[in-house]
VEXDO-695685 format. One record per residue (C-alpha): residue number from 1; residue in one letter; x, y, z. Coordinates in steps of 0.2 Angstrom, whole numbers. Example, Ala and Ser with C-alpha at 12.3 -4.5 7.8 and 13.67 -1.06 7.14 Angstrom:
<sites>
<site seq="1" type="a" x="62" y="-22" z="39"/>
<site seq="2" type="s" x="68" y="-5" z="36"/>
</sites>
This chain:
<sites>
<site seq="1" type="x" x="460" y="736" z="507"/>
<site seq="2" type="x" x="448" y="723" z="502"/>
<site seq="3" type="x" x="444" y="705" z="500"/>
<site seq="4" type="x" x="451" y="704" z="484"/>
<site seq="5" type="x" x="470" y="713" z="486"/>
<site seq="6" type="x" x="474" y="713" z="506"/>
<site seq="7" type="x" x="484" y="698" z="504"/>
<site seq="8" type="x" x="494" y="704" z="489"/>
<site seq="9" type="x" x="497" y="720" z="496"/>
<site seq="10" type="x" x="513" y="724" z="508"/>
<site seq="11" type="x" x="531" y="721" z="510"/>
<site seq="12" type="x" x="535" y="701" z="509"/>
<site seq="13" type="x" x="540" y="686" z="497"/>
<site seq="14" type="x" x="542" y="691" z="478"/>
<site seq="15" type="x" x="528" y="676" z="476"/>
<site seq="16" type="x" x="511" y="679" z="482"/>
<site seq="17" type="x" x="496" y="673" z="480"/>
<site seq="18" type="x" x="477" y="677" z="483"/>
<site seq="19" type="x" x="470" y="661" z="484"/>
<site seq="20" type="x" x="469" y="640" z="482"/>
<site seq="21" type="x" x="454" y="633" z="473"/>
<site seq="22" type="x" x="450" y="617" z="478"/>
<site seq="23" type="x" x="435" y="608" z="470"/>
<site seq="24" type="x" x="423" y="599" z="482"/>
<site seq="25" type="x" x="407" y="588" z="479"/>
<site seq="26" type="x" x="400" y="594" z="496"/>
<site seq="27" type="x" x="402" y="613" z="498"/>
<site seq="28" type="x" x="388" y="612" z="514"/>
<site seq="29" type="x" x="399" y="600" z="522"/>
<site seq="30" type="x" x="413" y="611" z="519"/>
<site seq="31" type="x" x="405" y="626" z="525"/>
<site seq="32" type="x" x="399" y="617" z="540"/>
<site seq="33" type="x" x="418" y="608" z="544"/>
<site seq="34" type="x" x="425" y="627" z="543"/>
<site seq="35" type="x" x="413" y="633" z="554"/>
<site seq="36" type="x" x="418" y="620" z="568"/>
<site seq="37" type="x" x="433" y="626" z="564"/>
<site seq="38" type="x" x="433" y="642" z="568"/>
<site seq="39" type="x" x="439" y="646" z="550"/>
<site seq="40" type="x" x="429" y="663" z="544"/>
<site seq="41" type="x" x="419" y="662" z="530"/>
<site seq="42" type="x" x="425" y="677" z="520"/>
<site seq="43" type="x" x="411" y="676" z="503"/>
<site seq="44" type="x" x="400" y="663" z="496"/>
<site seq="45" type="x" x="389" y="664" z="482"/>
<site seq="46" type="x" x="379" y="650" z="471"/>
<site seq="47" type="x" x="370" y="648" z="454"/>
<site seq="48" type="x" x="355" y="638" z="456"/>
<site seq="49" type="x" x="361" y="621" z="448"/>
<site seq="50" type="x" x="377" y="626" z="442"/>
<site seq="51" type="x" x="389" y="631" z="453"/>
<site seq="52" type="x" x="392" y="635" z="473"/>
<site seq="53" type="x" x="409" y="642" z="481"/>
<site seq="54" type="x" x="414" y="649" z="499"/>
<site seq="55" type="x" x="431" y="658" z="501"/>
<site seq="56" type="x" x="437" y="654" z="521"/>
<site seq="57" type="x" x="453" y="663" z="528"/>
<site seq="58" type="x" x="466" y="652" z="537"/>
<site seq="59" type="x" x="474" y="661" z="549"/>
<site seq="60" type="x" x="489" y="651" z="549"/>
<site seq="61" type="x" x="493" y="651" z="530"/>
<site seq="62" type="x" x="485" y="671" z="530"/>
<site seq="63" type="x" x="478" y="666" z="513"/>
<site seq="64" type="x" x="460" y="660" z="505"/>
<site seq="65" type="x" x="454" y="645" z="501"/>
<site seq="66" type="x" x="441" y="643" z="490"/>
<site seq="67" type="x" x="428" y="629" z="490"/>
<site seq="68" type="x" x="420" y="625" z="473"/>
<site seq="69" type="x" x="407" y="614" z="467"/>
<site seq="70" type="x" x="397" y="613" z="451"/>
<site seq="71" type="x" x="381" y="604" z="449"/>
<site seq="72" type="x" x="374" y="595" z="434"/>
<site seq="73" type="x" x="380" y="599" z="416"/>
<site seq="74" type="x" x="391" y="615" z="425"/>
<site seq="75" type="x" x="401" y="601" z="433"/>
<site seq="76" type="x" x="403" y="589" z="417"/>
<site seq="77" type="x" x="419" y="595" z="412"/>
<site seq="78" type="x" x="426" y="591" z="427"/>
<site seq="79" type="x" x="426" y="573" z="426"/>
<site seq="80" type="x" x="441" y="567" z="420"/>
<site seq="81" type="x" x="448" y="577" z="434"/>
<site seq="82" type="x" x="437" y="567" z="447"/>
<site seq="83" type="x" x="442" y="551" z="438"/>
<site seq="84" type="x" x="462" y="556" z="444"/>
<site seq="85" type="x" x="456" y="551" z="460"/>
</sites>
């Protein structure tokens, strides 16, 4: 199978799920904290001033999480979230 139906595939709970989005303001400080981690880094990609995500397994929860941050206008959207903090 791949990246994107391994986790959904097989006999388990009625509720599954591929992946948790979390947004970040530093995506290289994530990568590098998974790294020390251990934590493989499954897919990463970025649009130059726009957006940059990373996808890392976690062994323990068998599931993705994903790492997203947006740069410039990409990310003013996102503010009144930001604001909840």
């Amino acid at each position: 199978m791949g990246l994107w139906a391994d986790l959904l595939e097989g006999p388990g709970p009625l509720l599954r799920f591929h992946n948790v989005g979390v947004l970040t303001d530093d995506i290289d400080g994530v990568k590098a904290t998974a790294a020390g981690h251990g934590l493989p880094l499954e897919l990463s990609a970025q649009s130059a001033g726009s957006w940059s995500f990373a996808y890392h397994r976690v062994p323990l929860l068998g599931h993705l999480v994903e790492h997203l941050q947006y740069f410039g206008a990409a990310g003013d959207g996102l503010d009144h979230i930001r604001g909840l903090r």
